[in-house]
C-alpha positions as a Python dict, from the first residue, in 0.01 Angstrom:
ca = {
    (1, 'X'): (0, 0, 0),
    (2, 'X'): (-3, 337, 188),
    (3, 'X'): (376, 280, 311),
    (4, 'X'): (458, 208, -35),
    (5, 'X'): (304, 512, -194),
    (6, 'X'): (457, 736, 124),
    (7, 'X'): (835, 599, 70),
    (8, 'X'): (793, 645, -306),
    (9, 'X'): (680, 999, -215),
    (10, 'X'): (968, 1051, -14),
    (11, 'X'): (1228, 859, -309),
    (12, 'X'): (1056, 1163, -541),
    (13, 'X'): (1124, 1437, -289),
    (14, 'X'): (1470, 1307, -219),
    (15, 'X'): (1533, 1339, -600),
    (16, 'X'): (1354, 1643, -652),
    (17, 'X'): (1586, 1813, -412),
    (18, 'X'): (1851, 1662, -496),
    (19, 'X'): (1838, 1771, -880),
    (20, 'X'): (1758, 2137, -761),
    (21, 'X'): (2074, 2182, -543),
    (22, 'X'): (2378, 1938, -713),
    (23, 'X'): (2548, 1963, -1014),
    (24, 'X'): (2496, 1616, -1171),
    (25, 'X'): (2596, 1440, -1524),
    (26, 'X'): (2333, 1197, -1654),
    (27, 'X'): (2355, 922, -1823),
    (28, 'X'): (2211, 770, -2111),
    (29, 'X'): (2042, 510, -1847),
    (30, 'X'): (1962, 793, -1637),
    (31, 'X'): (1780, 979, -1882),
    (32, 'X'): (1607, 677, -1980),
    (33, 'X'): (1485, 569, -1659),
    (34, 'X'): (1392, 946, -1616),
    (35, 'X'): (1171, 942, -1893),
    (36, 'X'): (1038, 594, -1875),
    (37, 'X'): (930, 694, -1491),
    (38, 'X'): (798, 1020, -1625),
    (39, 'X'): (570, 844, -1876),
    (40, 'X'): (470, 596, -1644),
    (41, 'X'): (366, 872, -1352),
    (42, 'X'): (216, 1125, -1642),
    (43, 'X'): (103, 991, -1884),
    (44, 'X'): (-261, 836, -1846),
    (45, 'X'): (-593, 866, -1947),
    (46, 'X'): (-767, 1219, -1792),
    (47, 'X'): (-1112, 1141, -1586),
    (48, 'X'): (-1439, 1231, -1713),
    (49, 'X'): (-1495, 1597, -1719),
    (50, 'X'): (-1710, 1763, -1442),
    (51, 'X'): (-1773, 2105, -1622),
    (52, 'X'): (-1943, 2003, -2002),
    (53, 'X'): (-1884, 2367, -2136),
    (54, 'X'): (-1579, 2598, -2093),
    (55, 'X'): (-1677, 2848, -1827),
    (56, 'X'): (-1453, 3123, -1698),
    (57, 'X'): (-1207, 3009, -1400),
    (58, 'X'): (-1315, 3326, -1190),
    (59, 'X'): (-1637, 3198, -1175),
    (60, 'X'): (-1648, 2850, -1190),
    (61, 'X'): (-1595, 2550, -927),
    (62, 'X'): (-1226, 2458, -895),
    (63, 'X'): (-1131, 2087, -1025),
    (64, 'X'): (-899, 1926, -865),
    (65, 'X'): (-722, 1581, -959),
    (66, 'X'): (-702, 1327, -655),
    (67, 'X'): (-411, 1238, -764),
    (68, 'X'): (-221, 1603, -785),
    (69, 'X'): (-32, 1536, -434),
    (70, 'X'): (185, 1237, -620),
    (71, 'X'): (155, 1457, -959),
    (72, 'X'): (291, 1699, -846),
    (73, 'X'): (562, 1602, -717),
    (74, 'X'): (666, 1408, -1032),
    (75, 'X'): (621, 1751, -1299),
    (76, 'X'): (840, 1931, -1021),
    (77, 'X'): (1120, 1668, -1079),
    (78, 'X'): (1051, 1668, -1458),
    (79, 'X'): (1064, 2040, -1478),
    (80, 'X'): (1398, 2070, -1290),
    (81, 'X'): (1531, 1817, -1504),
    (82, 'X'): (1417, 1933, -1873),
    (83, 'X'): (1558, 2280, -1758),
    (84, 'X'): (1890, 2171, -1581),
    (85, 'X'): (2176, 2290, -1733),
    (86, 'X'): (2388, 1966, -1698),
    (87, 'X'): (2127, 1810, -1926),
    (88, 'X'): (2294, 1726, -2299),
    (89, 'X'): (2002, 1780, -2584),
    (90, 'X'): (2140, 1539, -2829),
    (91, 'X'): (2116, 1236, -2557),
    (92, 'X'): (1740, 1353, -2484),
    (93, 'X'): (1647, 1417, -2847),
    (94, 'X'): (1588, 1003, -2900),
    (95, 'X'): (1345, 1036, -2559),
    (96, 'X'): (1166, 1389, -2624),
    (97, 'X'): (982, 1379, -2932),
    (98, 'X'): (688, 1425, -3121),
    (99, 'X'): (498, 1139, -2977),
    (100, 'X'): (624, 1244, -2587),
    (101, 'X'): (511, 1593, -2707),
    (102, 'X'): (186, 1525, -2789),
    (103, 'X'): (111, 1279, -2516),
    (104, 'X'): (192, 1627, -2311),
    (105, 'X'): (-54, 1821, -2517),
    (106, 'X'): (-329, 1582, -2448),
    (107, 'X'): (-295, 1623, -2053),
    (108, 'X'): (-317, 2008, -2096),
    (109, 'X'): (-708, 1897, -2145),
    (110, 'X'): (-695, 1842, -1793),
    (111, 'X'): (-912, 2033, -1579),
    (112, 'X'): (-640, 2131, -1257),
    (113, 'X'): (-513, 2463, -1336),
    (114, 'X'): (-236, 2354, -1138),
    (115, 'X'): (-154, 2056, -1397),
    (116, 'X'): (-196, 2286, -1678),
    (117, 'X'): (41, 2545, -1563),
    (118, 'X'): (314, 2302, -1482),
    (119, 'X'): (276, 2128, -1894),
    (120, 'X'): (265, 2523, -2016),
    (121, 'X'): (600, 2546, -1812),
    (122, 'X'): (717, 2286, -1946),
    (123, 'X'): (625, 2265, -2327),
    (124, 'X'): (759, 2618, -2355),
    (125, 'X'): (1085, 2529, -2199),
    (126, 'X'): (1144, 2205, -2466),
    (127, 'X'): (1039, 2445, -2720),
    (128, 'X'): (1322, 2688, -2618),
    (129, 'X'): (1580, 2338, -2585),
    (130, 'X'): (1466, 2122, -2872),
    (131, 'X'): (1490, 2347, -3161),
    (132, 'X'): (1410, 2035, -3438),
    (133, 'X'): (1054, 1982, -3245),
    (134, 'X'): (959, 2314, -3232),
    (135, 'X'): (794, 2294, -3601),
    (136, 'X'): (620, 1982, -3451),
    (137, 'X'): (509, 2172, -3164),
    (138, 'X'): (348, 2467, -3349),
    (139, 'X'): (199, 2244, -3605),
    (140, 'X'): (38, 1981, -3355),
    (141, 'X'): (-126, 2313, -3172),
    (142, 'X'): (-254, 2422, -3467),
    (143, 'X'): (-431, 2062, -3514),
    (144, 'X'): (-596, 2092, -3122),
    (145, 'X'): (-685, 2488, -3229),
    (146, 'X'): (-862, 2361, -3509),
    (147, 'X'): (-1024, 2043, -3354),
    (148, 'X'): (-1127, 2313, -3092),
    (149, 'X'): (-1259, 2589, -3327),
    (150, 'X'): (-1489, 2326, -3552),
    (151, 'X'): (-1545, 2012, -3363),
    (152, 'X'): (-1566, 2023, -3040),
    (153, 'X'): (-1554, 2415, -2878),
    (154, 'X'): (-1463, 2252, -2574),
    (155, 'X'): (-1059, 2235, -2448),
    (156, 'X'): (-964, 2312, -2064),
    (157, 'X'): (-563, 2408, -2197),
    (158, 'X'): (-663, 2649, -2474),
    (159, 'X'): (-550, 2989, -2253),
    (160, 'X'): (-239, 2807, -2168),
    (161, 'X'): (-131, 2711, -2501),
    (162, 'X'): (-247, 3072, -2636),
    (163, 'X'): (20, 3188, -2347),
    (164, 'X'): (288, 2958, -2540),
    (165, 'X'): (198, 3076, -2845),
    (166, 'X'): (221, 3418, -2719),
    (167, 'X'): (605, 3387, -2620),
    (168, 'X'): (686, 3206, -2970),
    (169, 'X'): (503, 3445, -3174),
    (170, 'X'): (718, 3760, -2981),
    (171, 'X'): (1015, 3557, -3117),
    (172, 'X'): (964, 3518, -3466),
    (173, 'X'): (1208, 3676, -3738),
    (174, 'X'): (1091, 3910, -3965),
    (175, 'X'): (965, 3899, -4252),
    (176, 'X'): (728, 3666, -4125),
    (177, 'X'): (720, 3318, -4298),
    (178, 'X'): (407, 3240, -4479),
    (179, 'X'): (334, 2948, -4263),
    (180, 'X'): (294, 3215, -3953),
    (181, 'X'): (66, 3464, -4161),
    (182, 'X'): (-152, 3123, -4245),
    (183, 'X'): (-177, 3019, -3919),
    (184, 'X'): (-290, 3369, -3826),
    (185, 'X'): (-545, 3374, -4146),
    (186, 'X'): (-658, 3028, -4056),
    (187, 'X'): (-612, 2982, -3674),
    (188, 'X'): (-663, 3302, -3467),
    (189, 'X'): (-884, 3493, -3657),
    (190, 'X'): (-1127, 3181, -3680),
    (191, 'X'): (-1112, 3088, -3249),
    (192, 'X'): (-1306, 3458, -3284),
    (193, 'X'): (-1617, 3291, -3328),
    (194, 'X'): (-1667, 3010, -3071),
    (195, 'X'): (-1917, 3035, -2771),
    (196, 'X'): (-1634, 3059, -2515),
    (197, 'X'): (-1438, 3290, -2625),
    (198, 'X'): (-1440, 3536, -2277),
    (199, 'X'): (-1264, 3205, -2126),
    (200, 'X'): (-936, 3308, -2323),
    (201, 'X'): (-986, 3612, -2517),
    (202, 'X'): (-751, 3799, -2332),
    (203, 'X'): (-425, 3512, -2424),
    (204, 'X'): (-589, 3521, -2874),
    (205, 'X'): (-554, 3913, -2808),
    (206, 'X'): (-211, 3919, -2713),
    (207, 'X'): (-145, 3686, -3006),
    (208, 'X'): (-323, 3854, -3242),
    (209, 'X'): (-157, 4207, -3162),
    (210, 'X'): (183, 4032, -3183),
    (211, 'X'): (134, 3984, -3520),
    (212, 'X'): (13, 4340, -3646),
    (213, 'X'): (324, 4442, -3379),
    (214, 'X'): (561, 4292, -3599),
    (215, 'X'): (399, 4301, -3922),
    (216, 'X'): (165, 4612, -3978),
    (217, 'X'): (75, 4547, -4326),
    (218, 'X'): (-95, 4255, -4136),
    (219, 'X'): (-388, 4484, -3979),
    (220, 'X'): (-654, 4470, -4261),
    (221, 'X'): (-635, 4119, -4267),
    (222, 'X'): (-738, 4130, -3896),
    (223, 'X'): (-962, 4347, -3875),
    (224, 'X'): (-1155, 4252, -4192),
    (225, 'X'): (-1152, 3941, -4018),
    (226, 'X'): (-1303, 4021, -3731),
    (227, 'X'): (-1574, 4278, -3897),
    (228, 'X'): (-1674, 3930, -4103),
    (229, 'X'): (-1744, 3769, -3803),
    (230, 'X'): (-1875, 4021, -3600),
    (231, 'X'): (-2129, 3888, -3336),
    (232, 'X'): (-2463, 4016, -3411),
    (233, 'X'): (-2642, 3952, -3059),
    (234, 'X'): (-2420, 3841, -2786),
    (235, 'X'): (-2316, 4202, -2634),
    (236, 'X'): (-2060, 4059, -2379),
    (237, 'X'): (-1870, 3915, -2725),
    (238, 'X'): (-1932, 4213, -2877),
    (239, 'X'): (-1752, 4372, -2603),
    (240, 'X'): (-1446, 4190, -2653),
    (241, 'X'): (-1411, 4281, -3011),
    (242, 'X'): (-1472, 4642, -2954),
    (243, 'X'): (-1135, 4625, -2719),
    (244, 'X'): (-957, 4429, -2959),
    (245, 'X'): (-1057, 4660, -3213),
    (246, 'X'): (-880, 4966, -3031),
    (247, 'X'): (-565, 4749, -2930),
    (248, 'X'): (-518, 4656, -3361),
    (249, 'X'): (-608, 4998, -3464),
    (250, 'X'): (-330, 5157, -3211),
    (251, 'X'): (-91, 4974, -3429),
    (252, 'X'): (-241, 5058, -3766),
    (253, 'X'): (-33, 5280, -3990),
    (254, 'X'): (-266, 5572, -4184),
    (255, 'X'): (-214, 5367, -4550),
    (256, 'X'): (-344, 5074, -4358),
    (257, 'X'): (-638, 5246, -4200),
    (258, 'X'): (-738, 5383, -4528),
    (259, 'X'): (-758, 5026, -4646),
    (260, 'X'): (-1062, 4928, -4357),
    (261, 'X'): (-1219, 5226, -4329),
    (262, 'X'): (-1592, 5183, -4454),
    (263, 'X'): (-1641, 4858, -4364),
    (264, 'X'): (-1500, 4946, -4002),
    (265, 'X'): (-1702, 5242, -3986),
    (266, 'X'): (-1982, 5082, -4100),
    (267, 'X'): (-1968, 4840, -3775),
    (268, 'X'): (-1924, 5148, -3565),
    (269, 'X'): (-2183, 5338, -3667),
    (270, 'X'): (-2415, 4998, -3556),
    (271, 'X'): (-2215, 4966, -3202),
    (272, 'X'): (-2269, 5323, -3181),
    (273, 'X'): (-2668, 5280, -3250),
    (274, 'X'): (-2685, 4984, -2968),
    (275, 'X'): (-2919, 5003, -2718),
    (276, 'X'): (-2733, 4835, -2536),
    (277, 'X'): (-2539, 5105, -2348),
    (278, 'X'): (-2200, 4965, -2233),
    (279, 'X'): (-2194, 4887, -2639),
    (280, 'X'): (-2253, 5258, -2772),
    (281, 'X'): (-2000, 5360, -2444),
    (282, 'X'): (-1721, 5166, -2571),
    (283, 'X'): (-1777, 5207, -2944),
    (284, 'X'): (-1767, 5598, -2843),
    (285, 'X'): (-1480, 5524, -2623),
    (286, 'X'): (-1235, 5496, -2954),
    (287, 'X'): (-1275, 5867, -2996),
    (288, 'X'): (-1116, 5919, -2669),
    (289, 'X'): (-788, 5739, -2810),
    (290, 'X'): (-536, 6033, -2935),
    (291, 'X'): (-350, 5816, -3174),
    (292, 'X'): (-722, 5686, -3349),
    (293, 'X'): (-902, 6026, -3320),
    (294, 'X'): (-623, 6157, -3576),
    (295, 'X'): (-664, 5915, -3770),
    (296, 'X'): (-1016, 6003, -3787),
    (297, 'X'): (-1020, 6309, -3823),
    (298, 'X'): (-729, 6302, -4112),
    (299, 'X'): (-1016, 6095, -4285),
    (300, 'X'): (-1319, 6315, -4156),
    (301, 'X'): (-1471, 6337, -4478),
    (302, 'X'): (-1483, 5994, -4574),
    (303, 'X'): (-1592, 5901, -4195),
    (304, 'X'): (-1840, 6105, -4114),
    (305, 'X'): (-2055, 6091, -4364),
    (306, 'X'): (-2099, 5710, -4250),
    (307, 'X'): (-2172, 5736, -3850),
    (308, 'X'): (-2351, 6099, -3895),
    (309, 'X'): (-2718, 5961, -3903),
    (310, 'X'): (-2588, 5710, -3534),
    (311, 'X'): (-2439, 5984, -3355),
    (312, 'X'): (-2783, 6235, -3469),
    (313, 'X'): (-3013, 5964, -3347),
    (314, 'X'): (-2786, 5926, -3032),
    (315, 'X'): (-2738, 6252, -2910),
    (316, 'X'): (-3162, 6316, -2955),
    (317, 'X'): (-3360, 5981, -2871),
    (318, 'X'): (-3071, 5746, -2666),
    (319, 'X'): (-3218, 5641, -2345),
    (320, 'X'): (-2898, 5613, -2153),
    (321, 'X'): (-2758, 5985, -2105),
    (322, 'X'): (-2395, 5902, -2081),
    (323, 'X'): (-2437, 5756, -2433),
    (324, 'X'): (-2607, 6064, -2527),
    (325, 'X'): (-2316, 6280, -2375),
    (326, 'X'): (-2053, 6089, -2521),
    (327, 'X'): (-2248, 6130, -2879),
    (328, 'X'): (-2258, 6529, -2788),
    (329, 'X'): (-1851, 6551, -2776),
    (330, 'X'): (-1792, 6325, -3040),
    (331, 'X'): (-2023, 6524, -3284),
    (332, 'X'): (-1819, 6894, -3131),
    (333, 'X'): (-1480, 6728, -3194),
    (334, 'X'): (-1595, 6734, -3539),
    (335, 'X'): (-1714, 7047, -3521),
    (336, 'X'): (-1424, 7194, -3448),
    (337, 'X'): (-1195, 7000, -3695),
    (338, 'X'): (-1475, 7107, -3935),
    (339, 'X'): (-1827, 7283, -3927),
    (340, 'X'): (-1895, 7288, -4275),
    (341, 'X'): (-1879, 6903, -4318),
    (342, 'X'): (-2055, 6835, -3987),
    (343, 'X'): (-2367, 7125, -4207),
    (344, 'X'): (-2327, 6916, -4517),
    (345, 'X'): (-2401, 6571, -4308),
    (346, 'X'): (-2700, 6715, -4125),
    (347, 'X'): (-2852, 6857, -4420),
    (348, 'X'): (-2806, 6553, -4599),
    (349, 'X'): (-2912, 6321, -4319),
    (350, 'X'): (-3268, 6587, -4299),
    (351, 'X'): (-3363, 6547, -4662),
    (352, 'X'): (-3305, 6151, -4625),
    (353, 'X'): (-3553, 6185, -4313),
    (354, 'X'): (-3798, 6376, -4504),
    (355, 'X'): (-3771, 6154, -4825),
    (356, 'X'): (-3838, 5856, -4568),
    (357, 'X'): (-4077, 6044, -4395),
    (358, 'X'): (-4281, 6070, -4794),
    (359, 'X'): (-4233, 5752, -4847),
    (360, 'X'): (-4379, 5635, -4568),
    (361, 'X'): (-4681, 5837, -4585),
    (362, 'X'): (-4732, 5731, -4947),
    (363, 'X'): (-4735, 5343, -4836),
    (364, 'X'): (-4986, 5452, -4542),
    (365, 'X'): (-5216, 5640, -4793),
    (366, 'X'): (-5170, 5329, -5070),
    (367, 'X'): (-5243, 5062, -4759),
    (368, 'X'): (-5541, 5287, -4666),
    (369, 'X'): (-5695, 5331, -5029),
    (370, 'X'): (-5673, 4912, -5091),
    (371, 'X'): (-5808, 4858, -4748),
    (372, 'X'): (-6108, 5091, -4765),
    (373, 'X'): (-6222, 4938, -5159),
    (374, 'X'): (-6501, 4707, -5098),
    (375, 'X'): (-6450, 4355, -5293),
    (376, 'X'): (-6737, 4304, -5614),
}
């Protein structure tokens, strides 16, 4: 058994090399040996999973299929082939299709990085050949997307299909077709909000920015998308948006940014309160943005008025004093674009303290007066 598997090794190699270096014609029983071998060698049912919850690949254990030396071997082959240029795409339309493609989709669930980087290779290249799958292809990702986002959060290939996704999106025609703005309503806004998002945040960002890139009108639909579901206690999440947030609003025109700004603000002004200090660093960090800070201050008076009472409290009671220095500049650049507002906030930020301040007292002296009266 060990002989056989070593000469079939060698039979791959041989083939391998050889379709790398000649110029070759193939047949229609070529191609469907090729494919019937492929399925054969590829094609299978993936082991039981060792990790039971995405974790980041920089920190967790490396998987590794037993099989991956034969594997290999076998996506090298089909990889040379799919992309050789002697290959005719009418003869390999009646082998690669929707059924081949989605038995390729399931093995991106696999948990070798090395398998999934060969099927990304590959699934992007037939999406470049076969031009009458590629509506297949984008609609069957959307399926595992959504099976991801509300079944099961759990999918080892969702970075590498976000990757594909990231090369067809950068090729799309403008205008966009409505199909495209839907998947980006109903797709990549949604992932947002699932517990693994740091696994592949950085591959939905890219995606997400493609879109606003090509289509700016696109940017309040983001953003009021992502201010919807805004996480409320996990602060590395929280993170994420906030850098997300800067990349979208780099490539938000001013009749756009007019559209989001209170509700936007609104968040800021609560990143900015966080006591969590890498939170009310970043959130502070937008100011330092040229592009954003004239945006800002072109809306001053409409802006301010919101975050005034967060960047008071900061710059007097935050305990972390890089926070607190941050909140110091923020509230000069404002002074210098315009002292009068920055008077009008604090004076009407003081007589909302003292009316608070009244109000408070009154409860104390009402809680007092029906705790002290003795029951008949």
């Amino acid at each position: 058994e060990t002989k056989a598997s070593e000469n079939k090794r060698q039979l791959l190699l041989e083939l391998v090399d050889f379709i790398g270096k000649s110029k070759a014609v193939f047949s229609e029983n070529v191609v469907a040996e090729v494919m019937k071998m492929v399925k054969i060698n590829l094609f299978r049912t993936l082991p039981p999973k060792v990790h039971k919850t995405m974790i980041d690949p920089e920190e967790e254990e490396p998987v590794y299929e037993s099989a991956w030396p034969h594997l290999q071997i076998v996506y090298e082959f089909f990889l040379r082939f799919i992309v050789s240029g002697d290959l005719d795409v009418r003869l390999m339309r009646k082998y690669v299709n929707a059924a081949f493609v989605n038995g390729l989709l399931e093995l991106l669930d696999s948990e070798d990085r090395r398998e999934r980087d060969y099927l990304k290779t590959i699934l992007h290249r037939i999406y470049a050949k076969f031009m009458m799958l590629r509506a297949w292809i984008r609609k069957s990702i959307s399926l595992t997307f959504y099976n991801f986002i509300y079944e099961t959060e759990h999918h080892n290939g969702v970075a590498e299909l976000l990757e594909i996704l990231g090369s067809i999106i950068s090729g799309f025609a403008l205008p966009l077709k409505a199909e495209h703005k839907q998947f980006l309503k109903t797709v990549l806004i949604p992932m947002h909000k699932v517990k693994p998002l740091q696994v592949f945040h950085q591959q939905l960002s890219y995606c997400v920015t493609q879109f606003v890139d090509k289509d700016h009108t696109l940017s309040p639909t983001v953003i009021l998308g992502l201010l919807k579901i805004w996480p409320a206690v996990n602060s590395n999440k929280e993170l994420l948006f906030l850098n997300e947030l800067e990349e979208l609003l780099e490539l938000t025109q001013p009749e756009e940014f007019e559209i989001i700004l209170k509700p936007l603000f609104r968040q800021i002004k609560i990143s900015v309160s966080s006591p969590h200090f890498q939170i009310a660093e970043r959130a502070l960090f937008v100011w330092h943005n040229e592009y954003i800070s004239s945006l800002i201050a072109d809306h001053r008076a409409k802006i301010l008025p919101i975050i005034f009472s967060a960047l008071h409290e900061n710059s007097q009671n935050h305990w972390n004093p890089t926070v607190s220095t941050l909140t110091l500049n923020v509230l000069k650049i404002f002074m210098d674009l315009d002292s009068d507002l920055v008077e009008e906030c604090s004076k009407v930020y003081e007589e909302k303290v003292e009316k608070e301040a009244k109000q408070k007292e009154r409860r104390r002296l009402q809680w007092k007066e029906l705790t002290s009266t003795k029951p008949n």
